[in-house]
N, C-alpha and C positions, 0 to 999 in steps of 0.2 A: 181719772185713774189710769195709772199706767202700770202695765204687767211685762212682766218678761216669760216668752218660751224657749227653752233651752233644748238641742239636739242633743241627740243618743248617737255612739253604734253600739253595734253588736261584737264584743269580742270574741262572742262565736253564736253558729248558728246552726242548728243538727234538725235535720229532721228525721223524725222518728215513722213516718210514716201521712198516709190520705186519711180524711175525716169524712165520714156521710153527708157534710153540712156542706162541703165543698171545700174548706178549706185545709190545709195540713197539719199536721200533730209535730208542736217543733218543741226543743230543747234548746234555750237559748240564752244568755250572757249578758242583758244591757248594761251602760254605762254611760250616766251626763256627760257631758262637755259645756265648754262657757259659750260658746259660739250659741246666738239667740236671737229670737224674732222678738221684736217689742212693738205691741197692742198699746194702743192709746185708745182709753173709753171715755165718751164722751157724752152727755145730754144733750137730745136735740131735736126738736119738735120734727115731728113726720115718723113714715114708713122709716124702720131698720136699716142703717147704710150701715156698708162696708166699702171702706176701700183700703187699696196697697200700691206701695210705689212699687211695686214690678209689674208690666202690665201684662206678662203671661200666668201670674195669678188670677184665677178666679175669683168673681170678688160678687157670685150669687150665689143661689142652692147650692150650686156644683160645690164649694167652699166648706168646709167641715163647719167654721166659726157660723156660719149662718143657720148650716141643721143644727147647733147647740145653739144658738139664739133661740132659735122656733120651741124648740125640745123644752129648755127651760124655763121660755114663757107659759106652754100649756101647764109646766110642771108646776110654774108659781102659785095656779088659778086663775091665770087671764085667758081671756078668748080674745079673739084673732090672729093678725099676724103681729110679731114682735114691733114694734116702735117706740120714737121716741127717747133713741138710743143710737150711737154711730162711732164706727170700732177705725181707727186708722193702723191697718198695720203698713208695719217698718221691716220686710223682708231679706233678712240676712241667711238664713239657714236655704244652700240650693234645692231648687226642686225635682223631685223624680232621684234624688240620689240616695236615698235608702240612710238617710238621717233623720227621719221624723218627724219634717219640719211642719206638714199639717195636722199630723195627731197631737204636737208641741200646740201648736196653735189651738186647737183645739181645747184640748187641757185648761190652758190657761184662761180661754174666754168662759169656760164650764165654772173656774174656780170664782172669776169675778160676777158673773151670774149669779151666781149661790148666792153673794155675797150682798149684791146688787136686789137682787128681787125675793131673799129671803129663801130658798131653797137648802134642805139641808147637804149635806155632805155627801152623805151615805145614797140618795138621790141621784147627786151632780154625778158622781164617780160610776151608779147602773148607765147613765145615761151615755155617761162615755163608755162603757164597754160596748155599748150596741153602737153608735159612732163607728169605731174602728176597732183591731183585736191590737195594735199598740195603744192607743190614748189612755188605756189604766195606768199604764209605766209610769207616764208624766203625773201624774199625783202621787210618786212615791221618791226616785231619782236614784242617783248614786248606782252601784253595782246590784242588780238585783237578776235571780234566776225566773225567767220567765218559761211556763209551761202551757200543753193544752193548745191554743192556737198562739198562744205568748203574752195572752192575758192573764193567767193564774201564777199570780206571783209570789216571787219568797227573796224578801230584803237580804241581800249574803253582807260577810265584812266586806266594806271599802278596800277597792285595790289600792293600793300604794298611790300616791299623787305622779302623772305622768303626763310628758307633753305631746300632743296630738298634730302630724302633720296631716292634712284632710286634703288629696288630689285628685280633682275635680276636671274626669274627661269633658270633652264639649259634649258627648253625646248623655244622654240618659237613659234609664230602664226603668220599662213597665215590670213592675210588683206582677203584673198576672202572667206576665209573659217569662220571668225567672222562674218561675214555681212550673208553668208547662214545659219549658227545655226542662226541669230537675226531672217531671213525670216523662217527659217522653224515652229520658235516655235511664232512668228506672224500666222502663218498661221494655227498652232493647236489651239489655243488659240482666234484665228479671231483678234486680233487687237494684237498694240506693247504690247513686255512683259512687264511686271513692272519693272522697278526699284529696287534693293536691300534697298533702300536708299529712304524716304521722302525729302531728302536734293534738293536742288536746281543746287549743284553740283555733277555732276551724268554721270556716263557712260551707258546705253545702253547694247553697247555690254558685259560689265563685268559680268553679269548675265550668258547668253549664252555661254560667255567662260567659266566661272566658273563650269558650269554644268559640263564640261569636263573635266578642271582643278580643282579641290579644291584646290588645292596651291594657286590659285588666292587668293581665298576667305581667307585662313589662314592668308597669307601677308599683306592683308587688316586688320584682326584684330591683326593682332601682332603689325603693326605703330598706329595704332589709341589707344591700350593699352598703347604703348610707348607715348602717350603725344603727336601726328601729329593732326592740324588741319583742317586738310583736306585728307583723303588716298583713292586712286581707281585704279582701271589700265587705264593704260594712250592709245590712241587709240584703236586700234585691239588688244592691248595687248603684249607679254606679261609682260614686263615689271608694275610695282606697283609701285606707288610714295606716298610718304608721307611727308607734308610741316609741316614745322619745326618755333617757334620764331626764336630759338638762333644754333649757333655752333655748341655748347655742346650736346646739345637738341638731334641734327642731328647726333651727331657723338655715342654715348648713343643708340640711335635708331638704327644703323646702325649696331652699333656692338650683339645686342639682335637679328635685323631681318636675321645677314648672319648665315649660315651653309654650310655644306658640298654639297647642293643641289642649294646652291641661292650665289649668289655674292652681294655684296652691291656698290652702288656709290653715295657718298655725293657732292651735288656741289648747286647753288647757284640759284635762280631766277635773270631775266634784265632784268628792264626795256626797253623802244624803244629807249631812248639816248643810253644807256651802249649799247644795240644790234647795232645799226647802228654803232655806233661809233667801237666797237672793229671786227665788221663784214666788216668793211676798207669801210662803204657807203657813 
C-alpha cells in the first residue's frame, strides 16, 4: 500500500490568547498544497519497522507514525507491540519548517491503519487529535478554519487555485520556542504583539521569529516585490510562502528568491476534492 501525506500552510495564524493546558488559543487559516511525503506499507514478519531516506528523521518512538502504529494496534484489540508491519517513508515535505510534514505523516499512516487492522474512522481521527493539535487537519484538507488549539475545525470555500513559492532558510524553528518569543514579548509589551501587516492575512508568530531571524523578514519582501499575493511564514516557521496567479509567475519568483542560503520549492495549492481524492480518502 502506498499513501501520500500532503503539506499545509497557514495563510494565517492569530492567536487569541494562553490555554491552561499549556498550549495557545489560536485562529487560524489552513491550506493543502501538492508537495507530499509518500508512505510505502508493507507486510513483514518481525517487530514494526519504520524507516526514511532522510536520516535526520526519526524513524522510532520519537516518530509520530510510530505513536499511531502503537495507538492503533491497542485500538484494533491486539496486545503487544505493533508487528509484522514495515512503513518506508519517502521524505519530501522539510523538517522543523512549519509545514506539517509529521502531523501529514502521521494522518496518513492513522488512515491506512484504520484500514489495515479494521479500526473505525471516528477512532483513527480521536487518536490523531491526541497525536498532535494539527493531525486532525490532514483528515479533512483544502482551506479550512481551524480553532481552539487548531484542532476544532470548520471546512470554509476553497480559495481560488494558486501557485506556491515555499523558501526554505537553512536554519529551522522549534514550534515551542516561536510560541515563548510570541509569550515573552506579549508579556513586555502587556498584550499580543502587533502584527507586521494590517492585512487580514497574518501570522502572529512571524514577527517574533523575525526578531531573531531577519531572513524571515527579507524572504517576505523579496516574494511580495516578485509579484506574490499573499507572502508570510507559514506556522512556527521557518519556512516563507508566497502565492502566485500563474506558473511562470511562481517559477520567476523562485528563481530570484533561492541563493546559496535558501532552497526554493514551487508546487501547487488543493483544493478539499483534489486532497481527499489524491490523499486515497
Amino acid at each position: 500500500m502506498r499513501v501520500r501525506a500532503f503539506a499545509k500552510i497557514n495563510l494565517s495564524l492569530q492567536i487569541v490568547g494562553a490555554r491552561a493546558d499549556g498550549y495557545h488559543e489560536l485562529r487560524t487559516v489552513f491550506q493543502s498544497i501538492a508537495l507530499h511525503d509518500t508512505l510505502t506499507i508493507r507486510a513483514a514478519r518481525g517487530p514494526f519497522r519504520l524507516t526514511c531516506d532522510n536520516p535526520e528523521c526519526p524513524a522510532e518512538s520519537a516518530n509520530l507514525i510510530w505513536r499511531a502504529a502503537d495507538r492503533m494496534w491497542r485500538a484494533s484489540g491486539r496486545r503487544g507491540a505493533p508487528r509484522d508491519l514495515a512503513i518506508d517513508l519517502k521524505k519530501r515535505i522539510p523538517m522543523n519548517a512549519g509545514l506539517g510534514g509529521g502531523s501529514s505523516d502521521a494522518a496518513a499512516a492513522l488512515r491506512a491503519f484504520a484500514r489495515l487492522w479494521r479500526v473505525d474512522s471516528v477512532r483513527a481521527r480521536r487518536i490523531g487529535r491526541e497525536l498532535g493539535a494539527d493531525v486532525p487537519y490532514f483528515f479533512e484538507g483544502g482551506t479550512v478554519l481551524g480553532l481552539e488549539r487548531g484542532d476544532q475545525l470548520f471546512p470554509l470555500i476553497d480559495r481560488p487555485r494558486a501557485f506556491a513559492v515555499l523558501v526554505i532558510p537553512a536554519f529551522g524553528i522549534s514550534t515551542r520556542e516561536a510560541f515563548e518569543w510570541w509569550d515573552q514579548v506579549k508579556g513586555t509589551e502587556g498584550d499580543a504583539p502587533a502584527s507586521e501587516d494590517a492585512e487580514e492575512d497574518v501570522n502572529d508568530l512571524q514577527a517574533p521569529v523575525a526578531a531573531r531571524y531577519p531572513e524571515i523578514r527579507r524572504i517576505v519582501g523579496v516574494l511580495r516585490r516578485t509579484g506574490a499575493t499573499q507572502a508570510a511564514m507559514t506556522g512556527s516557521g521557518s519556512t516563507v510562502f508566497g502565492l502566485f496567479q500563474t506558473a511562470q509567475a511562481a517559477s520567476r519568483a523562485s528563481q530570484v528568491a533561492a541563493s546559496r542560503m535558501r532552497r526554493t520549492i514551487v508546487t501547487r495549492t488543493l483544493n478539499r476534492q483534489q486532497y481527499q481524492r489524491l490523499a486515497g480518502m
